[in-house]
TORKOL-4160 file (C-alpha; in steps of 0.2 Angstrom, whole numbers, padded with zeros to 4 digits, m for minus):
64
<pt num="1" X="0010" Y="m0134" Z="m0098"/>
<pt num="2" X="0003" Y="m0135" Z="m0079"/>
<pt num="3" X="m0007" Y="m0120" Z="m0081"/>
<pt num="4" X="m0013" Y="m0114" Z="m0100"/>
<pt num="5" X="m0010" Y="m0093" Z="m0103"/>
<pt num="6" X="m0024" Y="m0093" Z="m0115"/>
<pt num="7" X="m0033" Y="m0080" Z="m0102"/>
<pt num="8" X="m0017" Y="m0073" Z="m0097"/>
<pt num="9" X="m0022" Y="m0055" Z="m0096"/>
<pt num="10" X="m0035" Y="m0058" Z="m0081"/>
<pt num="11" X="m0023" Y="m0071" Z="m0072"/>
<pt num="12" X="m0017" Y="m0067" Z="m0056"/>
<pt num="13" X="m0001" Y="m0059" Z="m0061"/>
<pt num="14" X="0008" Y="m0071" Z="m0044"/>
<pt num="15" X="0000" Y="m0085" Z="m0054"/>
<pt num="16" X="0004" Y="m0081" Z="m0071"/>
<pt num="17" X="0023" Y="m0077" Z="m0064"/>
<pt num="18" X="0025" Y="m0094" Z="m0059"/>
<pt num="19" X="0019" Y="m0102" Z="m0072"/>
<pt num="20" X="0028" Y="m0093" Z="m0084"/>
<pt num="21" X="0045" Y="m0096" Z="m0074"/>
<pt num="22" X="0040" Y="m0115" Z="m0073"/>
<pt num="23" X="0039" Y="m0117" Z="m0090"/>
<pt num="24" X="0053" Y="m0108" Z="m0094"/>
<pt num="25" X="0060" Y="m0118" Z="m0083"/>
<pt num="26" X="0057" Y="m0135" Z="m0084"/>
<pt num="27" X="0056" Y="m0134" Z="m0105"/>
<pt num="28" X="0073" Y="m0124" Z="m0107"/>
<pt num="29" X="0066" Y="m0111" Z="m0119"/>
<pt num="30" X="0065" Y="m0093" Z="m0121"/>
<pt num="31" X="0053" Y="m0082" Z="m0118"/>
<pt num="32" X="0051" Y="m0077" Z="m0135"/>
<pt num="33" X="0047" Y="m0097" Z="m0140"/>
<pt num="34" X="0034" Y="m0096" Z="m0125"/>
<pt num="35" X="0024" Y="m0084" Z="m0132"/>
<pt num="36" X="0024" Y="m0091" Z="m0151"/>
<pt num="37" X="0020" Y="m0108" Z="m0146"/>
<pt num="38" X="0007" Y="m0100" Z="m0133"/>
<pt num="39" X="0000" Y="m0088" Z="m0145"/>
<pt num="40" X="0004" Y="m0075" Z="m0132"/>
<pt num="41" X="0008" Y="m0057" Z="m0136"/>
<pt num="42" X="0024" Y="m0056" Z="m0129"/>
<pt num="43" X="0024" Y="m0035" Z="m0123"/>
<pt num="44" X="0007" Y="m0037" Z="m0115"/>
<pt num="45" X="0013" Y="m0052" Z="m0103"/>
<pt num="46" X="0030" Y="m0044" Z="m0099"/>
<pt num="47" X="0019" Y="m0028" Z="m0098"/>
<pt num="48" X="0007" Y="m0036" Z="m0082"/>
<pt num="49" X="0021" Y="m0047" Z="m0074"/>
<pt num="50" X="0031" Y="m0029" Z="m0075"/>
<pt num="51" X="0015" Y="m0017" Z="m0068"/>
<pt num="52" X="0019" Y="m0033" Z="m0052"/>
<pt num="53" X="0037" Y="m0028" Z="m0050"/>
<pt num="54" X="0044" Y="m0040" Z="m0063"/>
<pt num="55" X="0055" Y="m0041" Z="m0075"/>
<pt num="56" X="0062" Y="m0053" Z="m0090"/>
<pt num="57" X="0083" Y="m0060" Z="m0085"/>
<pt num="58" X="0087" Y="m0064" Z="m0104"/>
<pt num="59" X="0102" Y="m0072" Z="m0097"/>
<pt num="60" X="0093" Y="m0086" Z="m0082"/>
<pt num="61" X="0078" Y="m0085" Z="m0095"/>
<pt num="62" X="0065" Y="m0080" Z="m0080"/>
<pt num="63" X="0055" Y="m0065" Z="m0070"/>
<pt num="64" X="0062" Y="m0058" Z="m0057"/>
């Protein structure tokens, strides 16, 4: 992973959305699998990417 999301709750939340989508991405997983193998609660980053204007695509696995 380019950019680690151990300190994801005071990331940048442009920054944070990239590099979530990358991963996503680029590794074909869900965000579900994310956020297990990142140890990342999963409703507190969907929570600051959706205070940004974002929201999870289950179906193109990404933000938007």
């Amino acid at each position: 992973m380019a950019v680690p999301l151990t300190h994801y709750e005071s990331m940048d939340p442009f920054i944070l959305l990239s590099a979530v989508n990358m991963v996503l991405r680029d590794e074909g997983i869900t965000l579900e699998e994310l956020c297990q193998r990142e140890e990342v609660d999963k409703a507190l980053l969907s929570k600051k990417l959706e205070a940004a204007g974002f929201t999870y695509d289950s179906t193109q696995r990404q933000f938007k």
